[in-house]
C-alpha positions in Angstrom: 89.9 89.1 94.5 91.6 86.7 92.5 95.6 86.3 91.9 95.3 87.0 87.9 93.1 90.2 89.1 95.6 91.7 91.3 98.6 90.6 89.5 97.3 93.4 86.4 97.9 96.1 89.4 101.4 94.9 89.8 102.5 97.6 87.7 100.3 100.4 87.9 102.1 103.3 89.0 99.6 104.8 91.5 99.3 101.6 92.8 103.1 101.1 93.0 103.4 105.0 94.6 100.6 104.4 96.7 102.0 101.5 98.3 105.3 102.4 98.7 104.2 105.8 100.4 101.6 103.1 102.9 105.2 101.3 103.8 106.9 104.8 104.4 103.8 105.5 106.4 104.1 102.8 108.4 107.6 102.1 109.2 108.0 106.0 109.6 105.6 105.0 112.5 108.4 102.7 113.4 111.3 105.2 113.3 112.7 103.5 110.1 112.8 105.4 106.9 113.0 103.6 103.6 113.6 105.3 100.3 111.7 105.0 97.4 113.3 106.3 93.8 109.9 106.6 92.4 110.3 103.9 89.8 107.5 101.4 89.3 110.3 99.1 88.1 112.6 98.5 90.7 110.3 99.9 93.8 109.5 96.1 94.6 113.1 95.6 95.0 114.3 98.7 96.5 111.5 98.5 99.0 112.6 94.8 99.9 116.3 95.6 100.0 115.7 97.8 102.8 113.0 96.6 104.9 115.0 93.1 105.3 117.8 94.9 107.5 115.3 97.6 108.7 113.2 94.8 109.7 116.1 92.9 112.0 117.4 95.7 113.6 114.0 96.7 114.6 113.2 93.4 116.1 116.9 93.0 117.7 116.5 96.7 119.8 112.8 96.5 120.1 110.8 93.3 119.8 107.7 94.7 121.7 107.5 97.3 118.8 108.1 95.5 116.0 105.0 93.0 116.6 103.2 95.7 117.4 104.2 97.6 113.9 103.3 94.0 112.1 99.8 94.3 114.0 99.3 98.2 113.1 100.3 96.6 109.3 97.8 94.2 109.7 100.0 91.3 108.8 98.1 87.6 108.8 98.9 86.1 112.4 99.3 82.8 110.7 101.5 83.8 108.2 103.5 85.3 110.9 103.5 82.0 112.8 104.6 80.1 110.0 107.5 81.9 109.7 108.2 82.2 113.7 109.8 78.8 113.5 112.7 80.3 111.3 113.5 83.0 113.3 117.1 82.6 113.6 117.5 81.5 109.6 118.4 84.0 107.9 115.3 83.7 105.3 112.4 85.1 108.3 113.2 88.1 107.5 113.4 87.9 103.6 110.2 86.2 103.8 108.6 89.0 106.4 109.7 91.7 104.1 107.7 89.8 100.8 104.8 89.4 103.4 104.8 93.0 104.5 104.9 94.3 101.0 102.7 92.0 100.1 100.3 93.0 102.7 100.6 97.2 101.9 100.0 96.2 98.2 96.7 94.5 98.8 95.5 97.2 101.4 96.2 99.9 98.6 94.7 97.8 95.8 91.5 97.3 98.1 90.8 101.4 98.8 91.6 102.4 95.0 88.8 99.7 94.0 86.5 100.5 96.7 87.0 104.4 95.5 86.6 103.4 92.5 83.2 101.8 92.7 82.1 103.9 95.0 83.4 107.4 94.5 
């Protein structure tokens, strides 16, 4: 799928909801619980603002579990090795939150087009 094709989702609210219930899934999983307003405007942002911090305090008490909860997300290893070398800057975990939420968006955006075509 091509960036121009899954940018038009960007906005789509049941793709938007979709995803941001997958992240509650996922981290609820993980013991964290992040709040989602329902607003396909600011649900990017909101989303972000709280995984960032959920995110570090996660892998400061538990870093066994928190590679295991990027696994069960299904996070790109390399991404994730890219990003290993800044793991003390203060930008790992900005860019692990876009990465994440980038990652839920694409796994909800791939099962509403394959129920699409084939439901």
């Amino acid at each position: 799928m091509k960036a121009a094709e899954i940018e038009k989702y960007r906005h789509d609210l049941e793709v938007v909801r979709d995803t941001a219930t997958q992240v509650l899934k996922d981290f609820g999983i993980a013991g964290v619980e992040p709040h989602f307003s329902g607003s396909v405007e600011t649900a990017y942002e909101e989303l972000f603002d709280q995984l960032k911090p959920a995110l570090k305090a996660f892998y400061d008490n538990s870093p066994e579990q928190f590679f295991g909860l990027l696994y069960r997300i299904d996070v790109d290893e390399n991404q994730i090795n890219k990003l290993g070398n800044k793991l003390n800057k203060s930008s790992y975990f900005d860019d692990l939150s876009a990465l994440i939420l980038e990652r839920e968006f694409i796994k909800v955006l791939y099962r509403k087009l394959y129920r699409h075509h084939n439901g």
